[in-house]
C-alpha positions, -999 to +999 in steps of 0.1 A: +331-714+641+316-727+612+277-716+628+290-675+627+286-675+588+271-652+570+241-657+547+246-639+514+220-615+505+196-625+482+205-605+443+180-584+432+180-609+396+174-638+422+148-621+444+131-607+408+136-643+393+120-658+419+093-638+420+083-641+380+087-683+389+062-682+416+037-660+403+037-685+367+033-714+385+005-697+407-013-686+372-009-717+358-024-744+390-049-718+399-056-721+358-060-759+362-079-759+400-107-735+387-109-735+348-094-774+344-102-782+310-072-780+283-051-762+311-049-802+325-037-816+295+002-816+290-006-803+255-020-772+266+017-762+281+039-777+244+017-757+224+020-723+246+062-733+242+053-739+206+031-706+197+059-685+219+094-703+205+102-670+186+090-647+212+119-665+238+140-662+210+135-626+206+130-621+243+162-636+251+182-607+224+162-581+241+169-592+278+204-589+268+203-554+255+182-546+283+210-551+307+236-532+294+210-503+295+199-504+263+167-511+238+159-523+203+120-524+192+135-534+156+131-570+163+094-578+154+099-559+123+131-583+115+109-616+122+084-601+101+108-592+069+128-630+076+100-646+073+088-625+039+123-629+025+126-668+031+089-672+018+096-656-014+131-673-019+118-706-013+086-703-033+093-683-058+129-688-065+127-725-058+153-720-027+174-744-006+161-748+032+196-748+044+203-713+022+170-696+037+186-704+071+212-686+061+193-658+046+172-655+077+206-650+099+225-627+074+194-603+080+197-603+113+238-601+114+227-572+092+206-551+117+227-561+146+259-550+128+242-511+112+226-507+143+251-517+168+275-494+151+252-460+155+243-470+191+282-476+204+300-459+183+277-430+170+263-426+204+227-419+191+197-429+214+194-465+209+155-459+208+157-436+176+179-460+162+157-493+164+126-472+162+141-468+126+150-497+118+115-515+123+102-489+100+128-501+076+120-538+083+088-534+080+085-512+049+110-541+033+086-565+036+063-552+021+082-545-006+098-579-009+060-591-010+028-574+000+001-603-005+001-633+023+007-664+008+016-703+026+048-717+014+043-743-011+086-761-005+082-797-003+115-799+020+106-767+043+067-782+049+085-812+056+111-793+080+082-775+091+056-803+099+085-823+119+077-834+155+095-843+186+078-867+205+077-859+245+074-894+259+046-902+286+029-872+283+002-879+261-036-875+261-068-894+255-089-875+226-124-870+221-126-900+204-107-922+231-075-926+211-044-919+230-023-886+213+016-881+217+022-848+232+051-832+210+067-803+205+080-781+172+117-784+158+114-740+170+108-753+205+146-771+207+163-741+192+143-714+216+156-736+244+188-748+232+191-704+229+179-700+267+204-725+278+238-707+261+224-676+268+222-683+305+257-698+305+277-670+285+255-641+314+266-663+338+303-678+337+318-661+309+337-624+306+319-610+281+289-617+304+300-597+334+311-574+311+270-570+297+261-566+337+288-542+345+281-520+314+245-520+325+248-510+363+275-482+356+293-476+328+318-453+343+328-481+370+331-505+338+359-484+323+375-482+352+372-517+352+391-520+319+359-531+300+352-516+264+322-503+270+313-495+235+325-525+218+303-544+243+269-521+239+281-529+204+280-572+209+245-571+226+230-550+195+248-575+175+235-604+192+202-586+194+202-583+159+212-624+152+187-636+179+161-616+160+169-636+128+169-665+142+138-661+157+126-652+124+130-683+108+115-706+137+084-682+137+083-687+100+087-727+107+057-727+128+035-698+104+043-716+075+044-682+053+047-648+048+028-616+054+037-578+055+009-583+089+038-614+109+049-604+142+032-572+151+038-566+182+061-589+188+084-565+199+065-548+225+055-587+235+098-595+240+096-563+260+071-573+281+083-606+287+120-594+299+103-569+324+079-596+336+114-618+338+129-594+367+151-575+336+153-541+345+146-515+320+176-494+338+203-519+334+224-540+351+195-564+364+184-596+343+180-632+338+172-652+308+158-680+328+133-655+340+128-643+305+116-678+299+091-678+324+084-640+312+073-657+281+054-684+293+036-659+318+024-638+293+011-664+270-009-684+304-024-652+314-036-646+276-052-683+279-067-677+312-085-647+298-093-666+266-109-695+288-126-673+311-149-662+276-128-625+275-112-631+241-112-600+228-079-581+219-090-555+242-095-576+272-058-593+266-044-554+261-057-549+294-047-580+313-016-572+301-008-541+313-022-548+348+004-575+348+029-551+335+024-527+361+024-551+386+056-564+378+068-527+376+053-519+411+076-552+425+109-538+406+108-502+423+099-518+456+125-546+452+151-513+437+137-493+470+151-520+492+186-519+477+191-482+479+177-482+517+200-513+522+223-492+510 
């Protein structure tokens, strides 16, 4: 009896998930097999997590507001105008660490909150909205500060200089002594971020409610879901993940700079699609935003190693891996109508 079963089919965010997985750890051997080099030192993968810690960060926010159908291109001009603002207060003002933290999440909570509000509740096109808001965030900063300058805190260099040991997974240098590989503190809080994200899209209400919202919003109120107040949450989250993000790019920078995160927005968009989130709704996984992430940042050190490292060359290596990705989301979105 048992041996009649029925197989599940596979989810489209599993099949898509899969997918982004493979095709990383393809990138990444074929990497080591024909350029070797720093691509076989464990270093070479901690400092891509390291560089990219805000970019997950940000990713993850914008994954989320992806699935319910949604958008926000604010969030690279938030990281830049956090990392401005806690730059200034902590240099100039002689600021508390623990108060910048705080600083850095009240600016977020305050984009998520003005933003989230005009997109549920206002019904205006959440494009228009954000698009406005990174205008704002980015004209702020400038106006909070418009030289560059490094951050001078004795407790934030020390904060920012900390170190967390991977054990076993060092190298030999140039010089034959034998280096720790490590990670930054931004590293643990972009993963500790993946990991609670996952869980809350996966077991929780307010998760299915994000994935319902997404696929059809009619069906979602006739599922008894508030569909506004949950477009509302992922703006809001959106928002928060963008300050937080914010601060752990400013731990790893060091200081502020009207120029910080540009792009970064585009880059979180990127990553979600590469991740098998669908820019439709309804479809995503913040595990595959991780290896989104990652993706992005190996094929950018591929081209780098192959000699190509101009911006140009990355642009385009980019977008041939975006429009891959693309291509395999209609074919894998193809399948599900004719399936159905």
């Amino acid at each position: 009896m048992g041996g009649n079963k029925k197989k599940k089919p596979i989810t489209d965010t599993t099949l898509l998930l899969t997918i982004t997985i493979v095709v990383f750890f393809l990138m990444y051997i074929g990497a080591m097999v024909f350029q070797g080099g720093g691509f076989l030192k464990a270093q070479t993968f901690f400092n891509i997590l390291n560089t990219n810690a805000a970019l997950i960060i940000t990713a993850c926010g914008l994954s989320l507001v992806m699935i319910t159908g949604s958008i926000d291109i604010s969030v690279g001009g938030v990281v830049a105008l956090v990392s401005m603002c806690c730059a200034v207060y902590l240099d100039y003002l002689g600021g508390n660490v623990f108060v910048s933290i705080l600083i850095a999440l009240g600016i977020g909570l305050a984009f998520g909150l003005v933003q989230g509000f005009l997109v549920a509740y206002l019904d205006i096109q959440p494009f228009i909205v954000t698009l406005a808001g990174m205008f704002f965030a980015r004209g702020m900063t400038t106006i909070v500060h418009t030289n560059p300058f490094n951050v001078q805190n004795k407790a934030f260099v020390a904060l920012k200089d900390t170190r967390v040991v991977v054990p076993g997974m060092g190298s030999i240098n140039r010089i034959g002594k034998y280096v720790d590989a490590y990670v930054e503190i931004g590293v643990i809080v972009a993963l500790l971020v993946v990991v609670l994200m996952f869980v809350m899209l996966r077991w929780t209400k307010l998760g299915r409610s994000f994935y319902a919202v997404g696929g059809n919003k009619q069906s979602a109120l006739m599922l008894g879901i508030n569909v506004k107040r949950t477009r509302f949450l992922a703006q809001l989250f959106s928002g928060v993940l963008a300050g937080l993000a914010g601060y752990v790019y400013f731990l790893h920078v060091g200081s502020g700079a009207p120029s910080h995160a540009s792009g970064m927005e585009m880059n979180a968009i990127a990553s979600s699609i590469i991740g098998g989130t669908l820019l439709t709704g309804g479809v995503g996984n913040i595990i595959g935003t991780l290896f989104g992430v990652l993706s992005l940042s190996t094929i950018q050190n591929i081209v780098a190693s192959a000699g190509l490292d101009q911006a140009w060359w990355t642009g385009i290596t980019i977008a041939a891996m975006l429009c891959l990705f693309l291509v395999v989301q209609s074919i894998v979105m193809a399948r599900k109508k004719k399936a159905a």
